[in-house]
FIKOLZA-1660 file (N, C-alpha, C; in steps of 0.1 Angstrom, whole numbers, plus 5000, padded with zeros to 4 digits):
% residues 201
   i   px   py   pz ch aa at
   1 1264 5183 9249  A  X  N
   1 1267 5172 9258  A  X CA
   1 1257 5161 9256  A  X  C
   2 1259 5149 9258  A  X  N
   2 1251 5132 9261  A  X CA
   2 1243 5137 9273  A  X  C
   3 1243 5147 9276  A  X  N
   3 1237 5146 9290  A  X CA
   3 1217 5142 9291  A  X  C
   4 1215 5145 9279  A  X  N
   4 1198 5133 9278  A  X CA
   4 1196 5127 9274  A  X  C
   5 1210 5117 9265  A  X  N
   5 1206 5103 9261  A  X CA
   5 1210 5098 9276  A  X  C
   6 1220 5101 9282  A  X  N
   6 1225 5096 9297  A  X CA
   6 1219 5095 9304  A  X  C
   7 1207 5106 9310  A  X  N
   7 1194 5109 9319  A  X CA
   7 1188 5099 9315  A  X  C
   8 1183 5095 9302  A  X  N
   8 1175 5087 9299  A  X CA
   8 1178 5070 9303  A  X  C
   9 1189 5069 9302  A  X  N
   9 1194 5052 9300  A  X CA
   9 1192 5051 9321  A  X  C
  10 1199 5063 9327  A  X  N
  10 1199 5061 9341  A  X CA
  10 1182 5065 9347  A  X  C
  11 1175 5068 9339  A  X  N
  11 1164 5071 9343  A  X CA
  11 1153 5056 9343  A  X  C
  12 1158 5051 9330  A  X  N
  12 1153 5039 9328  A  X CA
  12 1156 5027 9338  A  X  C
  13 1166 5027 9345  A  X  N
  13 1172 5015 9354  A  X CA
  13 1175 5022 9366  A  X  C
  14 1166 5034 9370  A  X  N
  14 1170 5039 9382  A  X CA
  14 1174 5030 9395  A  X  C
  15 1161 5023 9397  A  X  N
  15 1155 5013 9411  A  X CA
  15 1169 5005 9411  A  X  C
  16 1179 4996 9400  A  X  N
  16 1186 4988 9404  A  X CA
  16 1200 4993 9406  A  X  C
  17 1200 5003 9397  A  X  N
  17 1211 5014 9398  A  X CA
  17 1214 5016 9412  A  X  C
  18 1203 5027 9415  A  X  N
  18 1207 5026 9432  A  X CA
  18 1206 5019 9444  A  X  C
  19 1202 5004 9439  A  X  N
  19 1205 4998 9449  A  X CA
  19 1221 4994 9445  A  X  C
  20 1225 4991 9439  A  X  N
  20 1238 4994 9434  A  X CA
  20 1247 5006 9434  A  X  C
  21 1244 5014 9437  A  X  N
  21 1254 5027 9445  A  X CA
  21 1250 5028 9453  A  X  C
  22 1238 5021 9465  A  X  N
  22 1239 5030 9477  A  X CA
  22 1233 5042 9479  A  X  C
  23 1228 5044 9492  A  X  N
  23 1228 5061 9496  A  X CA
  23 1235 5066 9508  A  X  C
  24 1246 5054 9513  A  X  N
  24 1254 5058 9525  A  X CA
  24 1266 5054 9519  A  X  C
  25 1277 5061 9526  A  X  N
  25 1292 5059 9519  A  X CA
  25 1295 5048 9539  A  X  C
  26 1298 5034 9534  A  X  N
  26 1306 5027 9542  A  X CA
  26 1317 5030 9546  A  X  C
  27 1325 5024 9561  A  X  N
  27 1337 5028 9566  A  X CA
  27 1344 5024 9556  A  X  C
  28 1343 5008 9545  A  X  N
  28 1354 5002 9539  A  X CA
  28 1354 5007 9527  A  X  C
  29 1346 5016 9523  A  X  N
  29 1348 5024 9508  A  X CA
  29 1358 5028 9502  A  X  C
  30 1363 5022 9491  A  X  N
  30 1378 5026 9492  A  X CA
  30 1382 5037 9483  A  X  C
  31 1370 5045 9478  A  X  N
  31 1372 5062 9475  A  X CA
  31 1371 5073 9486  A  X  C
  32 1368 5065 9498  A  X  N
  32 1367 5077 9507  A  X CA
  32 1377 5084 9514  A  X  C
  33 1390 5078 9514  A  X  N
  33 1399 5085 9521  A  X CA
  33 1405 5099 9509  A  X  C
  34 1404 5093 9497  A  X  N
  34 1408 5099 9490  A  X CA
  34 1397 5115 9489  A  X  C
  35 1381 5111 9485  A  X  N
  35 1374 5126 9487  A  X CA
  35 1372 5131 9500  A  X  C
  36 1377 5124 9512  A  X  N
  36 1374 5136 9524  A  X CA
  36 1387 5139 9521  A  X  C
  37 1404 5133 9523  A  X  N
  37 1412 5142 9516  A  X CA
  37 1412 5157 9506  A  X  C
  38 1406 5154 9499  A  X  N
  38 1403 5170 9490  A  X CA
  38 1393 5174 9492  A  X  C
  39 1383 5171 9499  A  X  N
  39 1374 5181 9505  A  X CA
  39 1377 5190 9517  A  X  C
  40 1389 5183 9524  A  X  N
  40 1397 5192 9538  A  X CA
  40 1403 5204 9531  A  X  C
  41 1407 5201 9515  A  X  N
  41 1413 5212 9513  A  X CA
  41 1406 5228 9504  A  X  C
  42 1393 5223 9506  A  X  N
  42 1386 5230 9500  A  X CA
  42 1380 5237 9513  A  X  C
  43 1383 5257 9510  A  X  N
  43 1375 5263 9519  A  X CA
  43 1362 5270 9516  A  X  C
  44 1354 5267 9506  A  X  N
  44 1341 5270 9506  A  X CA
  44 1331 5262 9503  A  X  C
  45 1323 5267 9494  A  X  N
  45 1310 5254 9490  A  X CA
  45 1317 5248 9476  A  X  C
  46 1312 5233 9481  A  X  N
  46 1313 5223 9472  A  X CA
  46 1301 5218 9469  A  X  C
  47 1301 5217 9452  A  X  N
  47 1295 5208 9445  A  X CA
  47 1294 5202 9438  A  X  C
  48 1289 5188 9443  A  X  N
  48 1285 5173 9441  A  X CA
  48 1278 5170 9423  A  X  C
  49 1289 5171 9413  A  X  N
  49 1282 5170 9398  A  X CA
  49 1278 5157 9400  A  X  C
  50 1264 5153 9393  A  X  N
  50 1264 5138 9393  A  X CA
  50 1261 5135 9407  A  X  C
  51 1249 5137 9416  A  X  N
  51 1252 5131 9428  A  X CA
  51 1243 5124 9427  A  X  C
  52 1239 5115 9423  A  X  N
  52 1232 5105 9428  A  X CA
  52 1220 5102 9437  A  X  C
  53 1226 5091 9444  A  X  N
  53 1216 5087 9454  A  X CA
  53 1222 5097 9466  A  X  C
  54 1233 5111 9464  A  X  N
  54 1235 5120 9472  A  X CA
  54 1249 5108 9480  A  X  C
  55 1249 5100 9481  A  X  N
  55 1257 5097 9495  A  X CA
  55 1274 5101 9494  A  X  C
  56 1277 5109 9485  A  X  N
  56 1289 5118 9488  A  X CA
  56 1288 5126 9496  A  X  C
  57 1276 5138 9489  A  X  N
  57 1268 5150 9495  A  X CA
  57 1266 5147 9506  A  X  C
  58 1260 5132 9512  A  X  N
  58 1252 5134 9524  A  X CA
  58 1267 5133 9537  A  X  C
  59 1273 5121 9527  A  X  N
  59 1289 5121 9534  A  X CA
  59 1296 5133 9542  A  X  C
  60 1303 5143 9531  A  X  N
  60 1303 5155 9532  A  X CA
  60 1299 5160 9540  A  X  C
  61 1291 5161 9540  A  X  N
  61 1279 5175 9549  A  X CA
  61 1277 5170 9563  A  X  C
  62 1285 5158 9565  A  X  N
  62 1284 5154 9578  A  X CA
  62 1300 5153 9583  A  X  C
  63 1308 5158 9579  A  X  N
  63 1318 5160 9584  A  X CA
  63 1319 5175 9580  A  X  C
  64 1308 5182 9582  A  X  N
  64 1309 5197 9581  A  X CA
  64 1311 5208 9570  A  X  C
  65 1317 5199 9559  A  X  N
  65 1315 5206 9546  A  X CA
  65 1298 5212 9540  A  X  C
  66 1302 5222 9535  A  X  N
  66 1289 5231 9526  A  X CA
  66 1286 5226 9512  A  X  C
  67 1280 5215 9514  A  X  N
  67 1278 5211 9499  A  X CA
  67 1264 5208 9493  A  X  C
  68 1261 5208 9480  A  X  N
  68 1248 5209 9472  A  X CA
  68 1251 5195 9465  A  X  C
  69 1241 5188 9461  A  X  N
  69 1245 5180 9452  A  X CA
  69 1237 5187 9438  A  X  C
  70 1241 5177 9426  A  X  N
  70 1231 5182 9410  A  X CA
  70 1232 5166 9406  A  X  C
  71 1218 5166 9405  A  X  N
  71 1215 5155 9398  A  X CA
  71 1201 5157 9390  A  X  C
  72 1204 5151 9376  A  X  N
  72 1196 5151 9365  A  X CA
  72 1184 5138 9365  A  X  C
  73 1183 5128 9370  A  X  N
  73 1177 5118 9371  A  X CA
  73 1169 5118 9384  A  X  C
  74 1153 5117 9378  A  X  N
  74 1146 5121 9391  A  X CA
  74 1144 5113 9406  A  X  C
  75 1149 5101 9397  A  X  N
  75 1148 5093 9412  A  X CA
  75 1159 5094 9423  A  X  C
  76 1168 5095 9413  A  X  N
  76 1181 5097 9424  A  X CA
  76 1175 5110 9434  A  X  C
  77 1173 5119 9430  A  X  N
  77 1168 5130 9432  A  X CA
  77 1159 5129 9446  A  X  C
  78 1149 5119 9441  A  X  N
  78 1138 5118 9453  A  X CA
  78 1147 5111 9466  A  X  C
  79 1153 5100 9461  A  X  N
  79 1161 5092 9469  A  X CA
  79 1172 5103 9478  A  X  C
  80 1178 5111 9471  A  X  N
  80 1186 5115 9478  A  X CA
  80 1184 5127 9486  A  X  C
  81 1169 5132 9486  A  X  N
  81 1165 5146 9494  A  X CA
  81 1158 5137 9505  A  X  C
  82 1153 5124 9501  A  X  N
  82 1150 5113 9509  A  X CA
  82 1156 5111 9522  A  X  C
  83 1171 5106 9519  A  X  N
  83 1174 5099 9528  A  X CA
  83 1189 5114 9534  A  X  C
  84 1190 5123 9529  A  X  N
  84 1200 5131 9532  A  X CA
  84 1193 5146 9531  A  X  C
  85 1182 5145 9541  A  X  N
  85 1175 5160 9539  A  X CA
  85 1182 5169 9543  A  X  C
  86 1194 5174 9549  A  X  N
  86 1206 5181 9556  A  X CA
  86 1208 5191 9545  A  X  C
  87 1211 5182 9533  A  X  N
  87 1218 5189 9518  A  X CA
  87 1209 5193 9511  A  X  C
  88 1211 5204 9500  A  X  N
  88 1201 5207 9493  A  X CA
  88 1208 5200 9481  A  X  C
  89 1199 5197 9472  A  X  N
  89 1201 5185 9458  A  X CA
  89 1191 5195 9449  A  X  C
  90 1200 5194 9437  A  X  N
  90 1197 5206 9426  A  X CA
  90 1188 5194 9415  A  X  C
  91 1178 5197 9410  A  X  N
  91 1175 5186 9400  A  X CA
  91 1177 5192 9385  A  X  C
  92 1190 5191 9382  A  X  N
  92 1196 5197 9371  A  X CA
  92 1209 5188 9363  A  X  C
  93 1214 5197 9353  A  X  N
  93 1222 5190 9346  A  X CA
  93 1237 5190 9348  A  X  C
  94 1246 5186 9340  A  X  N
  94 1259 5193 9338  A  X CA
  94 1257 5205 9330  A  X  C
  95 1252 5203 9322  A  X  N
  95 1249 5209 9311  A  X CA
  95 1240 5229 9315  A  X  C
  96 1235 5224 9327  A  X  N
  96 1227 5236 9333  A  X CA
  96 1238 5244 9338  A  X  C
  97 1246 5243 9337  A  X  N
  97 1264 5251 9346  A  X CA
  97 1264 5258 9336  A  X  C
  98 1264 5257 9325  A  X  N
  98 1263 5265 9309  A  X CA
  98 1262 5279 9317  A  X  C
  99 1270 5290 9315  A  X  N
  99 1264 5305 9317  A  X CA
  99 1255 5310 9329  A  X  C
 100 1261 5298 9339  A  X  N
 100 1254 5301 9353  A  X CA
 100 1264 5310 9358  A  X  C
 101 1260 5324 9369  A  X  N
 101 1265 5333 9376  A  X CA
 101 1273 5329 9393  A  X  C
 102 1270 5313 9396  A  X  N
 102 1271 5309 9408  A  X CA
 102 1283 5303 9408  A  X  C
 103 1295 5305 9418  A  X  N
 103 1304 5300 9415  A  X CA
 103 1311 5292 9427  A  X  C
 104 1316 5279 9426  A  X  N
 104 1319 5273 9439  A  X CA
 104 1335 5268 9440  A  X  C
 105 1338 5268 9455  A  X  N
 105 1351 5267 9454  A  X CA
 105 1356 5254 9451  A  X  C
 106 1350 5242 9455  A  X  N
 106 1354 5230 9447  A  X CA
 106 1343 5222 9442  A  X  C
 107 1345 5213 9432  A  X  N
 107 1336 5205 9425  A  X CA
 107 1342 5194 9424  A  X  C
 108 1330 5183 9427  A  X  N
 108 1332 5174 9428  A  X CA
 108 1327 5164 9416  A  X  C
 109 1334 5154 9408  A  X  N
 109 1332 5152 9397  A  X CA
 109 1332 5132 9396  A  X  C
 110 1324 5127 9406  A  X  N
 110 1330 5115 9408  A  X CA
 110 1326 5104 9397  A  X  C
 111 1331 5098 9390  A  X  N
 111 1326 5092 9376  A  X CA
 111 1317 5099 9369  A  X  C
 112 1311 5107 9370  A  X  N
 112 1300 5117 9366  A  X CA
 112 1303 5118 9350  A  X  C
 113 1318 5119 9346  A  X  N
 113 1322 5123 9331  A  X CA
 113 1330 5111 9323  A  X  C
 114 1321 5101 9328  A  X  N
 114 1325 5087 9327  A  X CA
 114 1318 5087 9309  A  X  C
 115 1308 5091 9308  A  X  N
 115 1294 5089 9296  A  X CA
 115 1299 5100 9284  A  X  C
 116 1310 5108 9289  A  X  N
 116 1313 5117 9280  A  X CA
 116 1324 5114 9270  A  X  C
 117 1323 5110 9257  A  X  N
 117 1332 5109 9247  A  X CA
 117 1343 5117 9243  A  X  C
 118 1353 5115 9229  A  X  N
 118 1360 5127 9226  A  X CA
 118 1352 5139 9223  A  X  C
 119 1346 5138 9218  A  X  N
 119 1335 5153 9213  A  X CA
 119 1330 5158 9222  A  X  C
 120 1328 5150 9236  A  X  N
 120 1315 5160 9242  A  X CA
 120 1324 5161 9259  A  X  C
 121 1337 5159 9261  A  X  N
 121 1341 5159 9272  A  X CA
 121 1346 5176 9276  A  X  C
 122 1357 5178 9264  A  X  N
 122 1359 5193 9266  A  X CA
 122 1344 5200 9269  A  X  C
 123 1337 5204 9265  A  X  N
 123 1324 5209 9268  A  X CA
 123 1318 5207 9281  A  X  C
 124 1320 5195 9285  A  X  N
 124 1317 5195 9302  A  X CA
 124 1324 5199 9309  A  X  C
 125 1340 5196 9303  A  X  N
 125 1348 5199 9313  A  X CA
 125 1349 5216 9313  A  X  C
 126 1344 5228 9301  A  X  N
 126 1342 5239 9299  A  X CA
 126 1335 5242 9313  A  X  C
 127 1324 5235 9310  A  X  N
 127 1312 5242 9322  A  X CA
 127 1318 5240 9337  A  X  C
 128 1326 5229 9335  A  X  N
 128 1330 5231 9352  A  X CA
 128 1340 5241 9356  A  X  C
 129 1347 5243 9345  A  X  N
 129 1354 5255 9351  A  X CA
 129 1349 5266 9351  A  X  C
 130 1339 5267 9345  A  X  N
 130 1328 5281 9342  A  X CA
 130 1323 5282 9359  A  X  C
 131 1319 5271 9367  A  X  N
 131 1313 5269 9380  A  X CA
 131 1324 5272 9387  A  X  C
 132 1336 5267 9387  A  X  N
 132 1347 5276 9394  A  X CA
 132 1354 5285 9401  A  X  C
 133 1353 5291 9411  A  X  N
 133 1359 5299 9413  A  X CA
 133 1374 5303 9409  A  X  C
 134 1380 5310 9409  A  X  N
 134 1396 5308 9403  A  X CA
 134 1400 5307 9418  A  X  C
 135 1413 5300 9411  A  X  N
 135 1414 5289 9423  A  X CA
 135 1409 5276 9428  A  X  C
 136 1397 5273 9423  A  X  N
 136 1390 5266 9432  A  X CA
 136 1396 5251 9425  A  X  C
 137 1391 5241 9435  A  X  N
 137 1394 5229 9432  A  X CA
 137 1386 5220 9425  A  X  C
 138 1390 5210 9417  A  X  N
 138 1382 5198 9411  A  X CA
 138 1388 5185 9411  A  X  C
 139 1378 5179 9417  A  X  N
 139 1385 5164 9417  A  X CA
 139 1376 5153 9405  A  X  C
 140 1381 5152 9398  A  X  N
 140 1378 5140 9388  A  X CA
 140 1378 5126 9391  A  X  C
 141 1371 5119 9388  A  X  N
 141 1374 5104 9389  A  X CA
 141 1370 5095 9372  A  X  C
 142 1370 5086 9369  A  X  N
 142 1374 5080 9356  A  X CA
 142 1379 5068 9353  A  X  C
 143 1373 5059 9342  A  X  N
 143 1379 5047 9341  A  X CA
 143 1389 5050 9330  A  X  C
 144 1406 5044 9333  A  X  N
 144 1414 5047 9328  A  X CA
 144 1422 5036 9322  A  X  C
 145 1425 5032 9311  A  X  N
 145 1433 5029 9303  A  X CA
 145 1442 5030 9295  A  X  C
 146 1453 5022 9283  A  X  N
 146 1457 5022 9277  A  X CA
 146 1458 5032 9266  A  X  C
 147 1442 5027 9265  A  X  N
 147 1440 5040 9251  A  X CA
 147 1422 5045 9251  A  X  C
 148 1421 5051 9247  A  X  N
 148 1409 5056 9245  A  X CA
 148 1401 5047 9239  A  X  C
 149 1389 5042 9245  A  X  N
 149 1379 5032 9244  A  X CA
 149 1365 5031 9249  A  X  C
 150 1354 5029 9240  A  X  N
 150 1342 5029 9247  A  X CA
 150 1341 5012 9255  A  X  C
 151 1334 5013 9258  A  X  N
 151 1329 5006 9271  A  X CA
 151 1318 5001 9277  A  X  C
 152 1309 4987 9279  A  X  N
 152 1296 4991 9280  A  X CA
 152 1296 4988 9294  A  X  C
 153 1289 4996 9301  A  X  N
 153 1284 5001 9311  A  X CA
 153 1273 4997 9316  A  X  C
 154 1269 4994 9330  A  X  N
 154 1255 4993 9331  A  X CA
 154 1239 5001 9328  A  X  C
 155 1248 5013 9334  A  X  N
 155 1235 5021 9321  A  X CA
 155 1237 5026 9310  A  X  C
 156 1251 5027 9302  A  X  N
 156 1249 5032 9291  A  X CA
 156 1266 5032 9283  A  X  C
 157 1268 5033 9277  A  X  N
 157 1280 5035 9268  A  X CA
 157 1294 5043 9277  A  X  C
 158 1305 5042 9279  A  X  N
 158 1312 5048 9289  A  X CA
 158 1326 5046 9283  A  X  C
 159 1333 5056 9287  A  X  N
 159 1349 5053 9282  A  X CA
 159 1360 5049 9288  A  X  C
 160 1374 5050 9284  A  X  N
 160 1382 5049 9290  A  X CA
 160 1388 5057 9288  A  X  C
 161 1398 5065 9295  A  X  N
 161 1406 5078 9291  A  X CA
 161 1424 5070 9295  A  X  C
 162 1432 5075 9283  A  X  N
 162 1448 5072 9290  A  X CA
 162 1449 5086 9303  A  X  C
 163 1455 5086 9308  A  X  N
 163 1458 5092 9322  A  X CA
 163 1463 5107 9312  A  X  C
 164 1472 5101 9303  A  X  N
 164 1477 5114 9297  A  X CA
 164 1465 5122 9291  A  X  C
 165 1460 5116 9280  A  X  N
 165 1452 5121 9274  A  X CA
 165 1439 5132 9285  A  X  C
 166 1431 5127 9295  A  X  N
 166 1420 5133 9305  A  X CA
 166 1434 5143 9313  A  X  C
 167 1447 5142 9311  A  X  N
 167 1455 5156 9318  A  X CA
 167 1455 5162 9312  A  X  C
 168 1462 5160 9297  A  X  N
 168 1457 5175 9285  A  X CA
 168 1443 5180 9286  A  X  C
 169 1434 5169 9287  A  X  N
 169 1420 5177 9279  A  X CA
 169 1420 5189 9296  A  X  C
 170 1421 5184 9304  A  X  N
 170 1415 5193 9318  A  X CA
 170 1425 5203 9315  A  X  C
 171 1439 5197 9315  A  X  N
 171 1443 5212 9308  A  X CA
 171 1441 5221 9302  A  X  C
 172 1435 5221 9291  A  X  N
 172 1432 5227 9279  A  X CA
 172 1419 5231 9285  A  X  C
 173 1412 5229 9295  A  X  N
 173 1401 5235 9299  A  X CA
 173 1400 5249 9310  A  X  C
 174 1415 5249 9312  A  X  N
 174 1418 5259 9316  A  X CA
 174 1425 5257 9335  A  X  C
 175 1427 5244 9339  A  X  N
 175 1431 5237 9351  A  X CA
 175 1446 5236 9350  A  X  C
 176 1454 5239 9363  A  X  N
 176 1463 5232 9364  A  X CA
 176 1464 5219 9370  A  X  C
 177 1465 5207 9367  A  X  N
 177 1462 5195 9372  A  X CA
 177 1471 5194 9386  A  X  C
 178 1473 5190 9395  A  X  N
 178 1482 5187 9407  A  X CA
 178 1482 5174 9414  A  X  C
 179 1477 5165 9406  A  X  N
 179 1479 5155 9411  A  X CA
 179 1471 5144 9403  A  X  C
 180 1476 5131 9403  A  X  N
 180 1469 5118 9395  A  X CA
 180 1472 5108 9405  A  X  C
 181 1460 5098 9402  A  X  N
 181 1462 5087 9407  A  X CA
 181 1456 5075 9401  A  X  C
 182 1463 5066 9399  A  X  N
 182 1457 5053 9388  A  X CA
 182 1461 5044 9394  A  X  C
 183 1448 5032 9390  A  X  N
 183 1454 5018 9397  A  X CA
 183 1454 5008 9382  A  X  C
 184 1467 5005 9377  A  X  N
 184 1463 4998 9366  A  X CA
 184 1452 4987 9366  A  X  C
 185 1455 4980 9377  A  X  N
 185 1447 4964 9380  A  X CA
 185 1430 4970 9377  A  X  C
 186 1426 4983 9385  A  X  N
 186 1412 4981 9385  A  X CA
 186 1406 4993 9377  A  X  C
 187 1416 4999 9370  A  X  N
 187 1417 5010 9358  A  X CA
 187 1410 5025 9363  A  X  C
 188 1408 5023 9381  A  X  N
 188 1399 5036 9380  A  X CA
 188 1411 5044 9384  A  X  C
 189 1410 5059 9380  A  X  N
 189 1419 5070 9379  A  X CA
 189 1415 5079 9388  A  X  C
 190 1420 5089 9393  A  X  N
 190 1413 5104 9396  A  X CA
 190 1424 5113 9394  A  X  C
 191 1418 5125 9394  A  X  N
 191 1427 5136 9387  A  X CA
 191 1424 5155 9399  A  X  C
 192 1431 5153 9406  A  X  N
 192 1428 5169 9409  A  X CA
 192 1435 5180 9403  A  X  C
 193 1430 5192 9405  A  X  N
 193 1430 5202 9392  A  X CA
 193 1428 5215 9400  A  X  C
 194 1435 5228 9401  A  X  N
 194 1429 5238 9399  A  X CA
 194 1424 5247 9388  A  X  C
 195 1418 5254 9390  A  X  N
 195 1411 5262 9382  A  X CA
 195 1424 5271 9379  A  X  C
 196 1431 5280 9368  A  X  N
 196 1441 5286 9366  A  X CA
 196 1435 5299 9353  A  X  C
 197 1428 5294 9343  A  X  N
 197 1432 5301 9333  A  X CA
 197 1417 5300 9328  A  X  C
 198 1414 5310 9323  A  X  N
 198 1399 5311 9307  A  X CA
 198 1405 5298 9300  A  X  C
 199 1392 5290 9298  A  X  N
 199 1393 5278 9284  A  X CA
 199 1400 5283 9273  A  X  C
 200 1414 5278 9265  A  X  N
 200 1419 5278 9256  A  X CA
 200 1411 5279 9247  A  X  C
 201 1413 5288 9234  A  X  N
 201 1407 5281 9222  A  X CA
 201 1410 5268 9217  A  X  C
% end
C-alpha cells in the first residue's frame, strides 16, 4: 500500500489540512445524512479507516454508536483524542488491518481510499474485508468519474474511479455491493457493500 508516502505528504500539511476538515461534523454537512443512515444499520462496533481530525468518530459516538477511529498521521491523532476524548483513536495504518484477529461489524471508509491507485487499491480493499465481520458492513466514499484518473489533491496524488470499475474491484474483494450513489456535477460517489465471500484470486 501508499500508505507512507500518504502519511508523509498529510503529515507534512497537517495544521492546514485540519483546519480544513474540521473536528466537528455541522448540521449542513451534506455527507451526514447519508453516514448516520448506515450507521443505524450497523449493529455492532464500527470502525472509522482514515479518521482524521476524528469528527465522524466523535459524530458517531454521540448518537450512541461504538466506534474507534485509525489514523496514521500524528497530528490528527493528537487533535482528535483532543477534542473527542469519548472515542478511542488507534494511531495506526490501513495497512496495520493486515492479519489482525479483531473484527468489526461495520467500517467506515470515508475518502480514506481516495490515495489508492490501480495496483494498491485491491490490497486495501483486501484488508478491510479481512476487518470484517461476515456480514458486516462497509461504506466507501470516492471521487468518481468518467474514467480512471489521477488527480492532484491537496495533500497528495488522488484518483478517480468510474462507479463501475470501484463496484467490480469491491466485488472482487469479496463484498456484495447494495447500493451506489453518484453526483455527476461534484463527482463524489459512495458505495455500500457487505462483506459476502474470501477475497477472489
Amino acid at each position: 500500500m501508499a500508505s507512507d508516502k500518504v502519511t508523509q505528504a498529510y503529515s507534512s500539511q497537517a495544521d492546514g489540512l485540519a483546519d480544513m476538515l474540521g473536528v466537528v461534523v455541522s448540521a449542513a454537512d451534506p455527507d451526514r445524512r447519508a453516514i448516520e443512515n448506515w450507521a443505524s444499520t450497523v449493529s455492532g462496533r464500527i470502525l472509522d479507516v482514515g479518521s482524521g481530525t476524528g469528527r465522524w468518530s466523535g459524530h458517531l459516538a454521540a448518537l450512541g454508536h461504538a466506534v474507534e477511529g485509525l489514523e496514521p498521521v500524528d497530528k490528527f491523532v493528537e487533535i482528535a483524542r483532543r477534542t473527542h476524548p469519548e472515542v478511542t483513536f488507534r494511531h495506526a495504518s490501513l495497512a496495520d488491518l493486515v492479519g489482525t484477529e479483531e473484527r468489526w461489524s461495520g467500517i467506515l471508509a470515508w475518502y480514506s481510499l481516495i490515495h489508492h491507485g490501480p495496483d494498491e487499491l485491491p490490497t486495501a480493499l483486501a484488508a478491510l474485508r479481512e476487518a470484517l465481520e461476515d456480514n458486516g458492513s462497509l461504506l466507501v466514499s470516492f471521487f468518481s468519474g468518467p474514467r480512471l484518473e489521477a488527480f492532484h489533491h491537496p495533500a497528495t496524488t488522488a484518483y478517480r474511479w468510474p462507479m463501475e470499475d470501484m463496484t467490480h474491484a469491491i466485488e472482487r474483494a469479496g463484498f456484495e455491493v447494495t447500493n451506489q450513489q453518484w453526483d455527476p456535477r461534484s463527482l463524489h460517489a459512495s458505495i455500500t457493500a457487505l462483506a459476502r465471500s474470501p477475497l477472489s484470486a
